[in-house]
BAVEXKOL-964153 format. One record per residue (C-alpha): residue in three letters; x, y, z; residue number from 1. Coordinates in nm, 4 decimals, always signed. Each point is the difference from the previous one (the first is absolute). Example, Ala and Ser with C-alpha at 12.3 -4.5 7.8 and 13.67 -1.06 7.14 Angstrom:
// residues 2
  mido         u         v         w  kolgu
   Ala   +1.2300   -0.4500   +0.7800      1
   Ser   +0.1370   +0.3440   -0.0660      2
***
This chain:
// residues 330
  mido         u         v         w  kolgu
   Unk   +8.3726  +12.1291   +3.9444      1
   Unk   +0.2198   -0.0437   -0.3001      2
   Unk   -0.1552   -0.3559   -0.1137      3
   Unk   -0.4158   +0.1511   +0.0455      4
   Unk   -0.1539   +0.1389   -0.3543      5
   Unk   -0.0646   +0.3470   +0.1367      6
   Unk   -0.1419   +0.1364   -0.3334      7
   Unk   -0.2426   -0.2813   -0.0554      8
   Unk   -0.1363   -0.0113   +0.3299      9
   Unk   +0.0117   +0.3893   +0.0039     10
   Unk   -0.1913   +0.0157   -0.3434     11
   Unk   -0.2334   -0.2416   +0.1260     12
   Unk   -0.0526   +0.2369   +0.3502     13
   Unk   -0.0316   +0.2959   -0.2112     14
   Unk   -0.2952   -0.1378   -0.1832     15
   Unk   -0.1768   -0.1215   +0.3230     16
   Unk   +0.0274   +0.3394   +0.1649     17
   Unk   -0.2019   +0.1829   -0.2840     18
   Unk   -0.3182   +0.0690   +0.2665     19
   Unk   +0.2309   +0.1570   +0.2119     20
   Unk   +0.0317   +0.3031   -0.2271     21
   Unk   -0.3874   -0.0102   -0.0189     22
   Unk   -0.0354   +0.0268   +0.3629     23
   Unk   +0.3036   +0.2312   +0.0533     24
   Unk   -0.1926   +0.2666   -0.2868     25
   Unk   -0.3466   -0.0213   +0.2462     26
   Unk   +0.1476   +0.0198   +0.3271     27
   Unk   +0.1967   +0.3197   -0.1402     28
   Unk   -0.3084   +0.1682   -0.0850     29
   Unk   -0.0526   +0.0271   +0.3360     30
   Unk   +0.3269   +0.0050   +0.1930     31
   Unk   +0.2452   +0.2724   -0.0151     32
   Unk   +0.3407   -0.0730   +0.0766     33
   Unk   +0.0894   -0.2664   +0.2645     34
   Unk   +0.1716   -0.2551   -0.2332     35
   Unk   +0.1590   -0.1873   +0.2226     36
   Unk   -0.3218   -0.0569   +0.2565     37
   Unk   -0.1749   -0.1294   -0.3389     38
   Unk   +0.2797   -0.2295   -0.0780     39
   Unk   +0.0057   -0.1404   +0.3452     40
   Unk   -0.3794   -0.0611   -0.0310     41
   Unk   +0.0513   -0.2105   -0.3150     42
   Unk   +0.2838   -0.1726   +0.1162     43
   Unk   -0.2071   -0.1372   +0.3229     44
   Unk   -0.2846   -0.0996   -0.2497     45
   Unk   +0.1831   -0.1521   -0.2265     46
   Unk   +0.2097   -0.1996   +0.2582     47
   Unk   -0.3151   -0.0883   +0.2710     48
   Unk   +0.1346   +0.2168   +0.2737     49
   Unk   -0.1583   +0.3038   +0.1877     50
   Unk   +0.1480   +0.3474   +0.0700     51
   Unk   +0.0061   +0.1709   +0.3175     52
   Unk   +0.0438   +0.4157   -0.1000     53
   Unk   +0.1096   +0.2391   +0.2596     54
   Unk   -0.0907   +0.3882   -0.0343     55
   Unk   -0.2044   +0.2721   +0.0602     56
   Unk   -0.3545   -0.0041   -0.1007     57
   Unk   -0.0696   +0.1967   -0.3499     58
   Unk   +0.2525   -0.1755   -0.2297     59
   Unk   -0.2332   -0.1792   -0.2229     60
   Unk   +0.0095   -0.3453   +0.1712     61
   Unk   -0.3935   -0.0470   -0.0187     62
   Unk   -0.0172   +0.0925   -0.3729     63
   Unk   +0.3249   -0.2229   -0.1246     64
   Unk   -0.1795   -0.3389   +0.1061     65
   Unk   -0.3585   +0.1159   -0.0541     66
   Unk   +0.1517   +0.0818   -0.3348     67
   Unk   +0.1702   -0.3192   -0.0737     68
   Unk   -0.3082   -0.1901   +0.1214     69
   Unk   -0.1940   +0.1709   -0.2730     70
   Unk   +0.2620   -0.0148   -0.2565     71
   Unk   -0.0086   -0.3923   +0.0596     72
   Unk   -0.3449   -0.0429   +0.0285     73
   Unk   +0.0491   -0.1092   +0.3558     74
   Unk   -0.2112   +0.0667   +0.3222     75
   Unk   +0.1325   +0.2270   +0.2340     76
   Unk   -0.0787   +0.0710   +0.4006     77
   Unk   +0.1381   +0.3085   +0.2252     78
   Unk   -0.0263   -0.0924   +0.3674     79
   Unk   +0.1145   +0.3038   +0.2115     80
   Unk   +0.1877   -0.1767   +0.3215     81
   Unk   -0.1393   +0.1807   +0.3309     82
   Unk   +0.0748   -0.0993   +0.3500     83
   Unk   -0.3821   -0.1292   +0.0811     84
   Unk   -0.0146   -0.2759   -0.3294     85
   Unk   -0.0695   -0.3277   +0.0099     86
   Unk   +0.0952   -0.3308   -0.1407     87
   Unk   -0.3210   -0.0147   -0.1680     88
   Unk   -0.0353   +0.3615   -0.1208     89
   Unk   +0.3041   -0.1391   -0.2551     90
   Unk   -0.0581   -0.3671   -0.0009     91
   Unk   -0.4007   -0.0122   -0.0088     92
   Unk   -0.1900   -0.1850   +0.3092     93
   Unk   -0.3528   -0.2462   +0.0175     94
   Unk   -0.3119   +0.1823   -0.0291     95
   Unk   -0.2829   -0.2106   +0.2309     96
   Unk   -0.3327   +0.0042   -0.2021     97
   Unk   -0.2902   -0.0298   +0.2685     98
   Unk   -0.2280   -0.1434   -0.3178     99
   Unk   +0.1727   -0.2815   -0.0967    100
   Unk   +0.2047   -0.0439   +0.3116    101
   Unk   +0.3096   -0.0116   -0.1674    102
   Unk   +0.3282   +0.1464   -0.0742    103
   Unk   +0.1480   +0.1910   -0.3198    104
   Unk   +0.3072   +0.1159   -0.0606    105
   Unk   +0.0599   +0.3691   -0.0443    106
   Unk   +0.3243   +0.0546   -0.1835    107
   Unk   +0.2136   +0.3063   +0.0688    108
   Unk   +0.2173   +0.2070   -0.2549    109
   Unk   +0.3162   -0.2085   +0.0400    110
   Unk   -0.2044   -0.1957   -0.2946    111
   Unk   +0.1707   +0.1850   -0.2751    112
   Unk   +0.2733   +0.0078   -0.2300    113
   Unk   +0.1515   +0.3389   +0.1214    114
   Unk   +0.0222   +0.0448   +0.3261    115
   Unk   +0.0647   +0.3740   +0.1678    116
   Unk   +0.0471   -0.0162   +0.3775    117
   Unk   +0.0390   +0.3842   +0.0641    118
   Unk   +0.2055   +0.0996   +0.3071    119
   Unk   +0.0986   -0.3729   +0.1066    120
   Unk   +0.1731   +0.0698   +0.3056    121
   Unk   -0.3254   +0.1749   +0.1727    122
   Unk   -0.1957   -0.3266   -0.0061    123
   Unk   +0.0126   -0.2887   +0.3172    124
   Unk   +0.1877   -0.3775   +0.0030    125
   Unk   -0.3230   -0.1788   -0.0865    126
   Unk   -0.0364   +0.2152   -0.2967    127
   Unk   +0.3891   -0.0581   -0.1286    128
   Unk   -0.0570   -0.3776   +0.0467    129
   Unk   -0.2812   -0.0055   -0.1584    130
   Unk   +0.1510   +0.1565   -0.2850    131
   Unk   +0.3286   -0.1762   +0.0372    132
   Unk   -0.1869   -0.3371   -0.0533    133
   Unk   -0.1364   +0.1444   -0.3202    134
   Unk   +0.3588   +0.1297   -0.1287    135
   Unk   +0.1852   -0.3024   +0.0724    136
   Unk   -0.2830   -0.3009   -0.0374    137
   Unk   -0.2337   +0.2028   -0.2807    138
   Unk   -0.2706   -0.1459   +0.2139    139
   Unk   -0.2040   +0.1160   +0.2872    140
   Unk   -0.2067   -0.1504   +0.2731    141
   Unk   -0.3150   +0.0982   +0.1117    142
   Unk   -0.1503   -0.1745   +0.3180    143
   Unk   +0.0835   -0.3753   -0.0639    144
   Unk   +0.0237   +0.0569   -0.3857    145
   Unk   +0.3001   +0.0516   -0.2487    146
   Unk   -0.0535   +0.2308   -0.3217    147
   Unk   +0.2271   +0.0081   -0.2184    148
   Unk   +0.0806   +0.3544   -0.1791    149
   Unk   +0.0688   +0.0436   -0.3845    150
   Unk   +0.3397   -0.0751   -0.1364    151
   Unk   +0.0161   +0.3297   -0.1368    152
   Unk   +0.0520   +0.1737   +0.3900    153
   Unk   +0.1982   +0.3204   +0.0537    154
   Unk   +0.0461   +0.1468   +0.3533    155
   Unk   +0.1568   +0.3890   -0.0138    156
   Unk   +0.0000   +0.1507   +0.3425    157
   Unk   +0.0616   +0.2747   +0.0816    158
   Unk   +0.1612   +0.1420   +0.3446    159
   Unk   +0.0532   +0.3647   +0.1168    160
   Unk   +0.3770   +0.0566   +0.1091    161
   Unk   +0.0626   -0.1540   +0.3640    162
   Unk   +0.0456   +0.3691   +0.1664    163
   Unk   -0.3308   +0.1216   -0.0749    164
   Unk   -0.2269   -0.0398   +0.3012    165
   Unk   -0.2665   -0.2720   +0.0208    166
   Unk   +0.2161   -0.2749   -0.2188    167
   Unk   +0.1664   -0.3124   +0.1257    168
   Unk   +0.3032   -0.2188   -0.1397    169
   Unk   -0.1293   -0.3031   -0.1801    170
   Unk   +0.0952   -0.3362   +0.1421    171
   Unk   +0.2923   -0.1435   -0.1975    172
   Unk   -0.1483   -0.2838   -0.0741    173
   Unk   -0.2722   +0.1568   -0.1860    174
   Unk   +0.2468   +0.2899   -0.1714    175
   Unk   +0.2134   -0.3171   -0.1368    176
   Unk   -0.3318   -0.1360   -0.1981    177
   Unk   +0.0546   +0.3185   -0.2138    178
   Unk   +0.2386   -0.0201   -0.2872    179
   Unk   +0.0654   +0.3511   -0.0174    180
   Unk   -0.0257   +0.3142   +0.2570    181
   Unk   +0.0339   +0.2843   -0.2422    182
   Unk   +0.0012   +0.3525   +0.1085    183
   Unk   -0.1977   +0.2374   -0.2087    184
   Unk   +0.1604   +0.3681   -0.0414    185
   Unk   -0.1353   +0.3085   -0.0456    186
   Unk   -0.0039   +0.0913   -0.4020    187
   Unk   +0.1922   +0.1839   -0.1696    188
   Unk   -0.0685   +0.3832   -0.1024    189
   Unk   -0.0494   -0.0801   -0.3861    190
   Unk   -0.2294   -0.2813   +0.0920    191
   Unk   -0.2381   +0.1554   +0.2898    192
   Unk   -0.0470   +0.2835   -0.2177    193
   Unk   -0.1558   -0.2692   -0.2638    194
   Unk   -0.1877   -0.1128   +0.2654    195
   Unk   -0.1498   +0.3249   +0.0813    196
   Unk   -0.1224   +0.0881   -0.3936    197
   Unk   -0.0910   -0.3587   -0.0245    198
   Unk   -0.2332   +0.0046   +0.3283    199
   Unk   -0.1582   +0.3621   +0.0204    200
   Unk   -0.0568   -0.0421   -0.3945    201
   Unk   -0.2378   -0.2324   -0.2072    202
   Unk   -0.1192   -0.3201   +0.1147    203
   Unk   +0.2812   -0.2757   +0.0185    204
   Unk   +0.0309   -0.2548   -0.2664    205
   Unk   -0.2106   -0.2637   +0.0591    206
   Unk   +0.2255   -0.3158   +0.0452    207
   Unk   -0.1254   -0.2993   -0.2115    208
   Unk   +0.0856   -0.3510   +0.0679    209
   Unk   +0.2401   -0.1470   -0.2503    210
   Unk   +0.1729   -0.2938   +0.1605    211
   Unk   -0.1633   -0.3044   +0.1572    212
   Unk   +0.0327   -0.1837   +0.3376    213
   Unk   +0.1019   -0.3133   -0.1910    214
   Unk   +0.2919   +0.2561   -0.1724    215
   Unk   +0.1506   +0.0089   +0.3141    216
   Unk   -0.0082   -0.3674   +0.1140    217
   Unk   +0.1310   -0.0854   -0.3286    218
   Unk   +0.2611   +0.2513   +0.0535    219
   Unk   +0.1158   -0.1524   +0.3674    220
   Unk   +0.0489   -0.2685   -0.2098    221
   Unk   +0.2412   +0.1549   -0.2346    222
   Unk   +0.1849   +0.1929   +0.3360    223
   Unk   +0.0925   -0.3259   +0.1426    224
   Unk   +0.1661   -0.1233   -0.3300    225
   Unk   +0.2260   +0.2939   -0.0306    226
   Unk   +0.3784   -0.1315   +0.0564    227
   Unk   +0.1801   +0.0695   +0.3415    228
   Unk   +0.4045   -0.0851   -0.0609    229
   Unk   +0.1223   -0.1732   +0.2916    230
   Unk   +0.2114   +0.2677   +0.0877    231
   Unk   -0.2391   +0.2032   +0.0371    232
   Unk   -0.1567   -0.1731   +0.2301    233
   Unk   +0.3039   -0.0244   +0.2105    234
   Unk   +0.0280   +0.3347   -0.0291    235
   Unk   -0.3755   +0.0359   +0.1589    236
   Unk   +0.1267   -0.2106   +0.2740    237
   Unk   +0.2994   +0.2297   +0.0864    238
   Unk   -0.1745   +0.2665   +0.0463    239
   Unk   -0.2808   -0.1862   +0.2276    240
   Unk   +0.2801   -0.1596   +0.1878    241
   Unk   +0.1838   +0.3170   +0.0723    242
   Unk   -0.3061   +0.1562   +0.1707    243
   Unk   +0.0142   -0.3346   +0.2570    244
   Unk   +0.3680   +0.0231   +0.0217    245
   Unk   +0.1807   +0.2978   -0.1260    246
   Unk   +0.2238   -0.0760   +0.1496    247
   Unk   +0.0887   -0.2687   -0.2591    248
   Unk   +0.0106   +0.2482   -0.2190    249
   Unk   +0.2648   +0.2455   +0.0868    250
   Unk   -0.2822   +0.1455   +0.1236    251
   Unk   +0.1153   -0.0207   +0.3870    252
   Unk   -0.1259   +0.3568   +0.1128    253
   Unk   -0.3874   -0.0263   -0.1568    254
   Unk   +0.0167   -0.3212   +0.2659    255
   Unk   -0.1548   +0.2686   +0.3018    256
   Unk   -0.2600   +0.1361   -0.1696    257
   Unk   -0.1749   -0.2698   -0.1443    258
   Unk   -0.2561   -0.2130   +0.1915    259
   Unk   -0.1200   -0.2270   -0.2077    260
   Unk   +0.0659   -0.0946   -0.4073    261
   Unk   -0.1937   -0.0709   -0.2608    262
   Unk   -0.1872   -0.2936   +0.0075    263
   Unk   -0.0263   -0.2923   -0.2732    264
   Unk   -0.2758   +0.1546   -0.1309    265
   Unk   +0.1861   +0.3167   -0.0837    266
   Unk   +0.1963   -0.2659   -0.2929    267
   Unk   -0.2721   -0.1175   -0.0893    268
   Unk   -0.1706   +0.3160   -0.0851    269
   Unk   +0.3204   +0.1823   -0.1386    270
   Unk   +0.0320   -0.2831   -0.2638    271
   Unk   -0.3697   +0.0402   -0.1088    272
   Unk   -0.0098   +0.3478   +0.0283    273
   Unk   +0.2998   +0.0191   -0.2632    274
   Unk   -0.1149   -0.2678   -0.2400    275
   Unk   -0.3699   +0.2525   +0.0284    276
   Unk   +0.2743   +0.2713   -0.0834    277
   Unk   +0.1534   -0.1271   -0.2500    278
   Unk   -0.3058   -0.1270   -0.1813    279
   Unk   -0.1263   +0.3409   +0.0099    280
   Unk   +0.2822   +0.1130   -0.1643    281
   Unk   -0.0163   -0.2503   -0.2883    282
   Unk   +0.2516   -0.1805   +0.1171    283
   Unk   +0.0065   -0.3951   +0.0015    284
   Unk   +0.3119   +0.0168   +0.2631    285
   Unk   +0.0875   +0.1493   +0.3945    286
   Unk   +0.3445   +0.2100   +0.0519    287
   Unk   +0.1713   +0.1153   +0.2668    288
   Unk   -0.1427   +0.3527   -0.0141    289
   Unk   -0.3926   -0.1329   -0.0102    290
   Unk   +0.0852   -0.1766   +0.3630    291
   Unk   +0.1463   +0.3764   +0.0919    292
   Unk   -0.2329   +0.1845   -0.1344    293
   Unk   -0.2930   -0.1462   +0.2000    294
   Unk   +0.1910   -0.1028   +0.3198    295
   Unk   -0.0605   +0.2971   +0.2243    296
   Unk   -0.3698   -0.0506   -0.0380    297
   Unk   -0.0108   -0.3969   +0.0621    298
   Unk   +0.2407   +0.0445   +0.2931    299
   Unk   -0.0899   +0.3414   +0.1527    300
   Unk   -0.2149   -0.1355   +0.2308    301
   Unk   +0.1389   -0.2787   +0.0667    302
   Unk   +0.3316   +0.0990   +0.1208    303
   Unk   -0.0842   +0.1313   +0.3919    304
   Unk   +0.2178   +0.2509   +0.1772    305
   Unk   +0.1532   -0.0140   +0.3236    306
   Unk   -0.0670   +0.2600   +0.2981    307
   Unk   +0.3840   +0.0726   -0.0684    308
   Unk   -0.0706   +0.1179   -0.3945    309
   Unk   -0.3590   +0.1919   +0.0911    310
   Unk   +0.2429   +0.2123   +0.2682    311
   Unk   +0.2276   +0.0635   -0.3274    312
   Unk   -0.2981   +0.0611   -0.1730    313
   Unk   +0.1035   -0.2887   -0.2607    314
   Unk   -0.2898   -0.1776   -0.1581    315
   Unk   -0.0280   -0.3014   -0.2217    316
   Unk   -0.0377   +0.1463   -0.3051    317
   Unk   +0.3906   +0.1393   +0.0253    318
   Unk   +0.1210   -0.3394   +0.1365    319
   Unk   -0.1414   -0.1725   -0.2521    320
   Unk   +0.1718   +0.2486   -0.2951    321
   Unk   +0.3117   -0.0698   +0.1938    322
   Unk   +0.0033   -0.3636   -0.0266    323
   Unk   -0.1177   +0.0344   -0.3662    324
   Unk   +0.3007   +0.2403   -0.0463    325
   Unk   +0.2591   -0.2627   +0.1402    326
   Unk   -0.1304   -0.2905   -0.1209    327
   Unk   +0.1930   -0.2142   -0.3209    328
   Unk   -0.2239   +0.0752   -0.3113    329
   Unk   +0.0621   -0.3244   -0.1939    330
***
């Protein structure tokens, strides 16, 4: 890292992330607490991915990306995830016209910018492939057709916690097309008592939009310019490696309750995910503690348990920390 011009490029970052103040100052008119969730948020924006959040209902999920939608001038669809939907109650379907004999195209709400899919994990397999062809190829098909979505495309779905009744795992496959599974927490006493003044009160602030679509693109831009040392990314593929093998890593007794590792994509996505970091931090450069920082929620769901660590009621979350704590920092 030594021989890279960390103050230019950082002065040069610092200047480029001015609208992220902007947008920061609307969406906390609205929010109350939940820093991290809003972080997370930007960081998938500004680094193309989508987020798959995990909690109870009532923690402000719908209002953070309807917010951010406004705040960027953005479209934004909720599409609540039931066991009877369809393909074409997300995607859109042909409409047969007995006047002219022909077909149109309806689109559905996947034809946004911002994306909501409440309750993911209630909906049918023709439903996640549908969407899963819209996450991974930003296009969707439609009889015999191909639309393509806009570049600006943001999936957040949401999923009640596995034990509650009526909910089903997600295929692994489709849970890997997410860059980050965050888990959204209760908030804190100081904060939900803001919440309570600020929602039996006045009328909320009215959000206004401050920061353009093309302010983003421009942005992913920027991300992918931020420097990556090439220890660092050794050090990303340690800690991939050791959920494969952990064995390699002096990590012999994790070997029995892991399944399956992270896959490729999980490198991918923690290298993007920090330069999204760092950029939001002003910062023209990735460290070590940017890949640790976001690692539990790029590999989280990616790491799957053996029978042997659900009986030791061991999830991947912990395993995860553990190979993060034993791992060489370079």
């Amino acid at each position: 890292m030594n021989q890279y011009n960390h103050g230019q490029s950082t002065e040069r970052v610092q200047r480029q992330t001015l609208f992220i103040h902007n947008l920061l100052g609307e969406i906390s008119k609205v929010m109350v607490g939940q820093e991290g969730l809003v972080e997370r948020v930007l960081i998938a924006l500004l680094a193309d991915g989508h987020i798959l959040l995990e909690g109870v209902p009532g923690l402000a999920k719908t209002l953070l990306i309807k917010t951010v939608a406004q705040a960027i001038h953005a479209n934004f669809s909720r599409v609540q995830f039931t066991p009877d939907l369809l393909p074409a109650d997300l995607v859109g379907t042909q409409i047969y016209s007995p006047k002219t004999g022909e077909f149109s195209v309806h689109v559905g709400p996947i034809f946004t910018n911002f994306l909501l899919a409440d309750e993911i994990n209630r909906a049918p397999a023709k439903v996640q492939s549908a969407l899963l062809e819209a996450m991974q190829e930003r296009q969707v098909t439609i009889a015999d057709k191909t639309f393509q979505l806009d570049r600006l495309f943001l999936v957040l779905a949401t999923q009640n916690p596995i034990e509650q009744e009526g909910t089903y795992p997600l295929p692994e496959a489709q849970v890997d097309r997410f860059m980050m599974k965050v888990v959204v927490d209760y908030p804190s006493r100081a904060d939900e008592r803001t919440i309570l003044d600020r929602m039996t009160g006045g009328p909320l602030a009215a959000v206004q939009p401050v920061v353009q679509p093309e302010d983003i693109l421009r942005a992913r831009e920027h991300v992918r310019n931020i420097y990556v040392d090439d220890r660092i990314k050794d050090y990303v593929l340690d800690i991939i490696t050791a959920t494969r093998f952990p064995e390699r890593a002096g990590l012999a007794s994790l070997r029995p309750l892991i399944e399956f590792g992270a896959s490729p994509r999980a490198g991918i996505y923690m290298i993007l995910a920090s330069k999204a970091y760092a950029y939001l931090k002003g910062r023209g450069y990735v460290t070590p503690d940017d890949i640790k920082h976001l690692a539990p929620d790029i590999l989280r769901h990616r790491v799957i348990t053996t029978y042997e660590a659900e009986a030791e009621n061991i999830n991947s979350a912990q395993l995860v920390q553990e190979i993060l704590n034993r791992i060489d920092v370079p």
